[in-house]
C-alpha positions in Angstrom: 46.8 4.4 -186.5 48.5 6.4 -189.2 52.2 6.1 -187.8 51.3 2.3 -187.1 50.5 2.4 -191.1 53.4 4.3 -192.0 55.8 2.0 -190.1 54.5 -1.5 -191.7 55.2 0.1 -194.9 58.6 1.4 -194.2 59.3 -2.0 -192.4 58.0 -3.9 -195.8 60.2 -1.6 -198.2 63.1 -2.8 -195.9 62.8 -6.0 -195.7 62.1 -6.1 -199.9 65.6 -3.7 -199.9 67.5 -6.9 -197.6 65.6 -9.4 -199.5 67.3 -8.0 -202.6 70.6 -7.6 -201.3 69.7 -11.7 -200.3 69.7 -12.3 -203.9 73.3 -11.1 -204.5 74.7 -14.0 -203.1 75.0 -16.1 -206.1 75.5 -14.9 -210.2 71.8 -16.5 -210.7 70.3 -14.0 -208.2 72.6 -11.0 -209.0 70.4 -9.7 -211.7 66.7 -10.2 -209.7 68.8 -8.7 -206.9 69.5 -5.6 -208.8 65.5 -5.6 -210.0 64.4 -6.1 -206.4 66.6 -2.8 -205.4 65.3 -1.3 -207.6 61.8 -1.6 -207.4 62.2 -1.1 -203.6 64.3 1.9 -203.8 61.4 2.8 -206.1 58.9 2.4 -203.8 60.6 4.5 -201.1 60.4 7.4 -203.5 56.7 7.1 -204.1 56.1 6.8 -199.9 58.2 9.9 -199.4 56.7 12.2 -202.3 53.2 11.0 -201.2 53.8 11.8 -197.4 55.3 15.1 -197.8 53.5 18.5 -199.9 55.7 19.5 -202.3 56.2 23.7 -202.4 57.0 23.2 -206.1 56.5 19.9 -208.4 57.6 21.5 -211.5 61.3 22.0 -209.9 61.4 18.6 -208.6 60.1 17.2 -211.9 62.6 19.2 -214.1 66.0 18.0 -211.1 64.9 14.5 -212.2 64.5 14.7 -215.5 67.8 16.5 -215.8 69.3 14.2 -213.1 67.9 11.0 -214.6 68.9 11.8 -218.3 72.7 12.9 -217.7 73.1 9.6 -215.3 72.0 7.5 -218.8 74.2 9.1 -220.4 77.0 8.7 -219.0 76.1 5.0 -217.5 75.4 4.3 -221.8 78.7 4.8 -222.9 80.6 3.6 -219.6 82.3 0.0 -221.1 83.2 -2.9 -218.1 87.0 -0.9 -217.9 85.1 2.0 -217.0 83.0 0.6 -214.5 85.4 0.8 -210.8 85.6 4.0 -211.7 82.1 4.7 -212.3 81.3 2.9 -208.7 84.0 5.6 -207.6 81.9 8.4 -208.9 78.5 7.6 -207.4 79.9 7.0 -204.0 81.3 10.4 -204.6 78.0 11.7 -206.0 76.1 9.7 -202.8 78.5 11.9 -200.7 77.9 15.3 -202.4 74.3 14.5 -201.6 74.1 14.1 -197.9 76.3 17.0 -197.4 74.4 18.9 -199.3 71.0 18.3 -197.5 73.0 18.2 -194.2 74.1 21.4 -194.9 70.6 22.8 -196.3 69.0 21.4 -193.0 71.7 23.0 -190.5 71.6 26.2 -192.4 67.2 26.2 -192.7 66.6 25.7 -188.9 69.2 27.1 -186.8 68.0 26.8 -182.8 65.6 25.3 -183.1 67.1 21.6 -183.8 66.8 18.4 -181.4 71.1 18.3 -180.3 70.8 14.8 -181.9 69.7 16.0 -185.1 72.4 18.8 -185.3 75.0 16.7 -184.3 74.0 13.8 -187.0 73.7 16.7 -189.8 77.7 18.0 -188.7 78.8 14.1 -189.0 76.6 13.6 -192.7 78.4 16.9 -193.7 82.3 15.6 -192.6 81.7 12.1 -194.0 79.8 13.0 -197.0 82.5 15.5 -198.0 85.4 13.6 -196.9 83.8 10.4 -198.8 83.4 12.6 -201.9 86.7 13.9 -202.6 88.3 10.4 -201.5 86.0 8.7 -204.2 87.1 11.6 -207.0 90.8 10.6 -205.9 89.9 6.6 -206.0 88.0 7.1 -209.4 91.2 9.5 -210.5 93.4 6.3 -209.8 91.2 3.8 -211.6 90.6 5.8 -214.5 94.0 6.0 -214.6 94.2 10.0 -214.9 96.3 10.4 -211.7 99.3 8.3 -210.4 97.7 5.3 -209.2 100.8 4.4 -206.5 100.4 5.6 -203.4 101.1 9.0 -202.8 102.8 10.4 -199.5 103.6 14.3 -198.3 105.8 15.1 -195.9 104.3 14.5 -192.6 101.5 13.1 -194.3 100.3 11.7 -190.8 100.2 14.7 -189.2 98.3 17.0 -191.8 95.3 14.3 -191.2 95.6 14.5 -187.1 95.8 18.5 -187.8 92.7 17.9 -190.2 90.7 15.8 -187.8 91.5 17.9 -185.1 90.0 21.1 -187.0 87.2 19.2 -188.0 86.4 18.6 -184.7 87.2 22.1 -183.5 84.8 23.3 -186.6 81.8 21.2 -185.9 81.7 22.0 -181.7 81.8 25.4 -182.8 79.0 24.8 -185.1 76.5 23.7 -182.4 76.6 26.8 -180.7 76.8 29.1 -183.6 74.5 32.0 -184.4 72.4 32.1 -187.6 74.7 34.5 -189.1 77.8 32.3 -188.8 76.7 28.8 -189.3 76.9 29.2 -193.0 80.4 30.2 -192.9 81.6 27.9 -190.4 80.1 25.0 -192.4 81.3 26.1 -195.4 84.8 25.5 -193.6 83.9 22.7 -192.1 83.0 20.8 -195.5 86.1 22.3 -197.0 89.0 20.9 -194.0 86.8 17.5 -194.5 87.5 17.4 -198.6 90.7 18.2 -197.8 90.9 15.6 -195.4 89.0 12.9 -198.0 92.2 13.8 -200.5 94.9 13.5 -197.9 93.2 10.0 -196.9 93.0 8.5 -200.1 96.1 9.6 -201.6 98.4 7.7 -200.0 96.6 4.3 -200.7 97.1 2.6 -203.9 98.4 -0.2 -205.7 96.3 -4.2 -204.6 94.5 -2.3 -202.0 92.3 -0.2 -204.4 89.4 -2.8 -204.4 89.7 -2.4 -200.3 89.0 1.5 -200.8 86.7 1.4 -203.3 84.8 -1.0 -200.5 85.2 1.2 -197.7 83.6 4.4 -199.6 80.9 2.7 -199.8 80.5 2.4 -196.5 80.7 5.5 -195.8 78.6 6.8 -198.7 76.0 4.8 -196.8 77.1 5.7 -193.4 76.5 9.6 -194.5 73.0 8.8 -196.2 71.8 7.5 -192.4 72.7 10.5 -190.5 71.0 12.4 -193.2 68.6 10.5 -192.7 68.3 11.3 -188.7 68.3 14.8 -189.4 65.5 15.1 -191.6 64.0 12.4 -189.5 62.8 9.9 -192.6 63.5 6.4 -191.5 63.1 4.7 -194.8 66.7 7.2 -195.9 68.0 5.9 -192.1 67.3 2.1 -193.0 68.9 2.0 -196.6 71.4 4.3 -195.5 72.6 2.0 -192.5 72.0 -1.0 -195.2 74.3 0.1 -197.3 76.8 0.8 -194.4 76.1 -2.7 -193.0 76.8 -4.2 -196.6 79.7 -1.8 -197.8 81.2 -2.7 -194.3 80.8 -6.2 -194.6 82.7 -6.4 -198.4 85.4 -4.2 -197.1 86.2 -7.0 -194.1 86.1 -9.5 -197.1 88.7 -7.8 -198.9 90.9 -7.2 -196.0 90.8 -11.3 -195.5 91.8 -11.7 -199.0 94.6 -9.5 -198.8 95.2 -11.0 -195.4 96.0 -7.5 -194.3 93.9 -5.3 -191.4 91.8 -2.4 -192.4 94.2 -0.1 -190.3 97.2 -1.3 -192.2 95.3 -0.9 -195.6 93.8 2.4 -194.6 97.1 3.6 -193.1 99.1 3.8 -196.0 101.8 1.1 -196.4 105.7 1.6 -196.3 107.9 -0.6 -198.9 111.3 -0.9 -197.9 114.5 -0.8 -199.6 116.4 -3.0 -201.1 113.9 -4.9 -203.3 116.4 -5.8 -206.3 118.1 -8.5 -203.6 114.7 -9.2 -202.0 113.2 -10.6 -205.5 116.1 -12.5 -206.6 115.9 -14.6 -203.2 112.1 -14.6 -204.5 113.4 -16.3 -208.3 115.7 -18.9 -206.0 113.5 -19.7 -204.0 110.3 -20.3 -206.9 112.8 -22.0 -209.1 112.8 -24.3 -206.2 109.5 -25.1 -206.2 107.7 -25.4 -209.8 109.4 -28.4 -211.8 108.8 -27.5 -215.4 107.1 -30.2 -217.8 109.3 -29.0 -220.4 112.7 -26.9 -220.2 112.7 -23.7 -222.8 115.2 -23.8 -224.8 118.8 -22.5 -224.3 119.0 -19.5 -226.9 116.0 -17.1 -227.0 112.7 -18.6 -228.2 110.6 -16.4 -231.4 106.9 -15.9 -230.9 106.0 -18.3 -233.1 108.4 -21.0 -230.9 106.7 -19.9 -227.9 103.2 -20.2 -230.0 104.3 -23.9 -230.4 105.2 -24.8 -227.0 102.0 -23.4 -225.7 99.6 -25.4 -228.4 101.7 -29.2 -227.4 101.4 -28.2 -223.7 97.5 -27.4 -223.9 96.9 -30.6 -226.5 98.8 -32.5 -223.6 97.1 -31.1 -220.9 94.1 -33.0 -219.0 93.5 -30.1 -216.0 93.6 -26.0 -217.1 93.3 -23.1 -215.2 92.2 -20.0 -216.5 93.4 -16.5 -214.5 91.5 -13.4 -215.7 93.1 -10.3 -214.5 92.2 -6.5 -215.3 94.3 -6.7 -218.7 91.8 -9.5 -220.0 89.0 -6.7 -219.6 91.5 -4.0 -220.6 92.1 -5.8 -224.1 88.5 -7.1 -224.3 89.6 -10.4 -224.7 87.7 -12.0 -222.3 85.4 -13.4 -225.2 88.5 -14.9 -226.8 88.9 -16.5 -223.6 85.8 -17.9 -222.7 85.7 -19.7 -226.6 89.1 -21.0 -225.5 87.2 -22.4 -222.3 85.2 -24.2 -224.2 87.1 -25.7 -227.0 89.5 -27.1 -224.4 86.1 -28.7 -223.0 84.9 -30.1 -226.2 88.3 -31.4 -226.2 87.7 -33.4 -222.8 90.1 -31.0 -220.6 88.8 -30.3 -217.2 88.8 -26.6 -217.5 88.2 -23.9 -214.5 88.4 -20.1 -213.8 90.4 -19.1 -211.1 89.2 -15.9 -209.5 91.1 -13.8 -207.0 89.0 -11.9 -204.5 90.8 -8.7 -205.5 91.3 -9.1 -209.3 90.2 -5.9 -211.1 89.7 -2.7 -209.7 86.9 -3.6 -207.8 85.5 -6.6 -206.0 83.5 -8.9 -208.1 85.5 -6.9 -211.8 86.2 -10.4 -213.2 82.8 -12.2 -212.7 80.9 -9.1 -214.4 83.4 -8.8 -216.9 83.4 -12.7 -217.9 79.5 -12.4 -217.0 79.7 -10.5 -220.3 80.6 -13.1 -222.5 78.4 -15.9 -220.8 80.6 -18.1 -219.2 79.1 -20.9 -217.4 79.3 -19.8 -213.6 79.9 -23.5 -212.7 83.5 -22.7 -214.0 84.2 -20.0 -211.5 86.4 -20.9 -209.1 87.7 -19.1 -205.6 90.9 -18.7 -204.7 90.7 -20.5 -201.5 89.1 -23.7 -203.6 91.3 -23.6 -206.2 94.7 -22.7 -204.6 95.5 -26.7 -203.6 94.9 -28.1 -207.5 97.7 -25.8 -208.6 100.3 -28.8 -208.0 98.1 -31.2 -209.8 97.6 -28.8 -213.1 98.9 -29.5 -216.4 98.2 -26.1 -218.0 97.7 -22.6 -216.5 96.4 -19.4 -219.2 97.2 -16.2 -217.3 95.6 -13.7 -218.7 96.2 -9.8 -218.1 97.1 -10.4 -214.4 100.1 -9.9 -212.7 100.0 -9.0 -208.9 97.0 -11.7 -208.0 99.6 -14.2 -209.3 102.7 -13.1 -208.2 105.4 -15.2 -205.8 107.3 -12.1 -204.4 103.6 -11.7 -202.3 104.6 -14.7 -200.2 108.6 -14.8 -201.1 109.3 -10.8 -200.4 109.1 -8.7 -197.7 107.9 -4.9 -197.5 106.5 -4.7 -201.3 102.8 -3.7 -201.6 101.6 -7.0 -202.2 103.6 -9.1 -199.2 101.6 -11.2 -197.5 98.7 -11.1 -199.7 97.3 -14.4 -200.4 97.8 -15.4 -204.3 97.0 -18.0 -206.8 99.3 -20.4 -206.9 99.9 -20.5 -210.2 103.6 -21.2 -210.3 103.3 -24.9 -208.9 101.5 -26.2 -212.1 103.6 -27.9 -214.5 103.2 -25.7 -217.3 102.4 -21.9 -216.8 101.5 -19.6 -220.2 101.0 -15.7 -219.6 99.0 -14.0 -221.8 100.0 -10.5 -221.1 101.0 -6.8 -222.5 104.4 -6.7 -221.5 106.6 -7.9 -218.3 106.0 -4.7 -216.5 104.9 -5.1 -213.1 101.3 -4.9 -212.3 98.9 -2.7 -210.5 101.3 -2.7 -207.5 104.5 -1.9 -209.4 106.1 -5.1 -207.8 107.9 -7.0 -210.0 106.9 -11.1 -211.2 109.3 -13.3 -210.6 107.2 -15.9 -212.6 107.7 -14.5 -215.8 111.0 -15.8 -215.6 110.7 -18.9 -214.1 111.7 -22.6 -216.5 108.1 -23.3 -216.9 106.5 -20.4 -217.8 105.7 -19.3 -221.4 105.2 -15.8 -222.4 102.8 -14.4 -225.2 103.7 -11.0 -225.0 101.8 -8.5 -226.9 97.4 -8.0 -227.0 96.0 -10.5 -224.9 92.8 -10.6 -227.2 95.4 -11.1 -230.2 97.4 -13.9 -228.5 94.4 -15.4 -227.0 92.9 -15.5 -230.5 95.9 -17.0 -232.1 96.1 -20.3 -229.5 92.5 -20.3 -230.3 93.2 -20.6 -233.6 95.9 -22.8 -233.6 93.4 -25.1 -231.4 90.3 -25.3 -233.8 
């Protein structure tokens, strides 16, 4: 009667934890979502502490206390730039976690495990470990503290079959080890899967960040279940797999939106030579098809020429598209922006957002980050719905985005970004780019647009140039 009891209440905290995640589907729901995690993830807690004696409250008190005050304060002072890499970090931490009580578990009871719980605890330890140092190098990358191009060693391809190999060497071993060797060999075992986490991560960079960042999540969830198995608590097993289900789920979304495989992102990708000639068939072939509204002229325009152009072709303009991209949220301008929105609005302008699946560094950066300064979610726009107006639009505001927006994706072979779907920004009649400089983006594959006839450049802080057209609007 007891384990029937149990089981309707793990069941119910499940279906609350799905029934949250439900609620993610739309910007509405995001925020009872989150409330609904919480108080599930909550009650979990509660059903765990009050099925199990604890040898000593006052320790587990003070870890959560401690815990629970340094996670405020670094989540208080972590700004919407921050963020992908704060995601980074908890997968990371998630990982630490389930190696950690893996490792405790494996170490605590040697002989005298089920073979199904040993052999779950060896896979929480290589995942968990390998998921932790990937997500240090992933939050390295978005935090921009390490070089965030991909990075490849000499045989890089076969260090990770000599890694995986050893892993698997390490945790066969591990089965049949005594009590006085365990420790050891999982001490290496954890170490060649870190080791392994870095060489994995490394070498992917550039668009296929948000893809990553995806994936460890996954896996952060994927190392919580077979934590879960070994210390046998299905309500760890069930959010565990959840998250798994989810993380695996998002990751297959971004793969669609890079129009790319997961083995080709996860692989590593090779750009070939000769990309000078590559992009200048790429100008020809965009000069070809965006007919500009109106032709810059001949010598070499001044800001405040440019500043002109771009105020007659927004008065002009009856259809605008708005393109956030991770320089908007760099240059917190994304208030600027939405008070653009909506002056062009008051002004009878059909005005949208154009979101690209993998803008940001994360999935869903640009809808938090414009979240923030309470745009109306009717505005938001996907790729996919938007892509076809691009011919019929008088004015588009780029806006601290490069690579979601850039021809040599469909014009180019062997960059980072081919064959990545993009916005099709360069077909409307008038395009302005509100960004830092003409450096290449995220990728480090160079625009073709910004030199097309019937693009505008504003050059300089995107919440300074933003403000000015604002300005010259009111």
């Amino acid at each position: 009667m007891n384990l029937s009891y149990d089981l309707l209440l793990d069941l119910a905290v499940i279906l609350v934890l799905i029934g949250a995640f439900w609620q993610f589907r739309t910007p509405h729901g995001a925020r009872r979502g989150n409330m609904t995690a919480m108080a599930a993830l909550m009650c979990a807690l509660l059903l765990v502490l009050a099925r199990h004696h604890l040898l000593s409250p006052a320790t587990v008190v003070a870890a959560v206390i401690a815990g629970g005050s340094l996670g405020y304060a670094i989540a208080i002072r972590v700004n919407m730039i921050q963020i992908p890499a704060m995601i980074a970090f908890q997968h990371g931490a998630g990982g630490v976690a389930a190696f950690l009580v893996s490792y405790v578990e494996l170490t605590r009871d040697t002989g005298n495990m089920a073979a199904l719980n040993e052999l779950s605890g060896i896979i929480g330890i290589v995942i968990g470990a390998a998921t932790f140092s990937g997500s240090m190098i992933a939050g390295g990358k978005l935090a921009n503290r390490i070089r965030q191009t991909p990075q490849l060693l000499p045989g890089h391809g076969s260090w990770l079959l000599a890694h995986i190999a050893a892993i698997v060497a390490l945790g066969l071993f591990s089965m049949n080890s005594s009590a006085a060797v365990i420790r050891y060999d999982l001490i290496g075992l954890i170490a060649v899967s870190i080791s392994l986490g870095i060489l994995f991560s490394m070498r992917i960079g550039g668009a296929d960040m948000p893809v990553l960042i995806s994936f460890l999540n996954a896996t952060a969830g994927l190392a919580a279940a077979f934590c879960g198995i070994i210390i046998e608590n299905r309500l760890l097993i069930a959010c565990g797999a959840t998250v798994a289900a989810s993380g695996s789920i998002l990751t297959h979304v971004m793969c669609r939106a890079m129009n790319r495989s997961l083995l080709r992102v996860l692989g590593g990708l090779v750009v070939k030579s000769g990309r000078n000639v590559s992009l200048e068939k790429a100008k020809d072939a965009l000069s070809s098809t965006s007919p500009p509204l109106m032709a810059p002229p001949s010598a070499e325009t001044t800001p405040e020429e440019n500043l002109e152009r771009v105020i007659s072709a927004a008065k002009n303009a009856e259809k605008v598209v708005i393109i956030p991209g991770y320089g908007m949220a760099l240059a917190q301008a994304q208030f600027e922006v939405v008070s653009l929105a909506k002056k062009l609005i008051e002004m009878g302008k059909e005005v949208k957002f154009a979101i690209h699946p993998v803008a940001g560094r994360m999935p869903g950066h640009m809808n938090v980050v414009l979240a923030e300064a309470e745009v109306d979610y009717e505005m938001l726009s996907e790729m996919d719905d938007v892509n076809p107006e691009f011919c019929r639009t008088d004015f588009v505001l780029i806006v601290g985005a490069c690579d979601v927006v850039n021809p040599a994706a469909i014009h180019v072979e062997g960059t980072l970004i081919s064959g990545m779907p993009i916005l099709l920004a360069h077909e409307a009649k008038n395009v302005v780019v509100c960004n830092l400089d003409k450096r290449p983006g995220y990728s480090g594959v160079e625009n073709p647009l910004y030199n097309n006839e019937n693009t505008i450049l504003m050059l300089g802080d995107a919440k300074k140039t933003v403000g000015m057209i604002l300005e010259k609007m009111i």
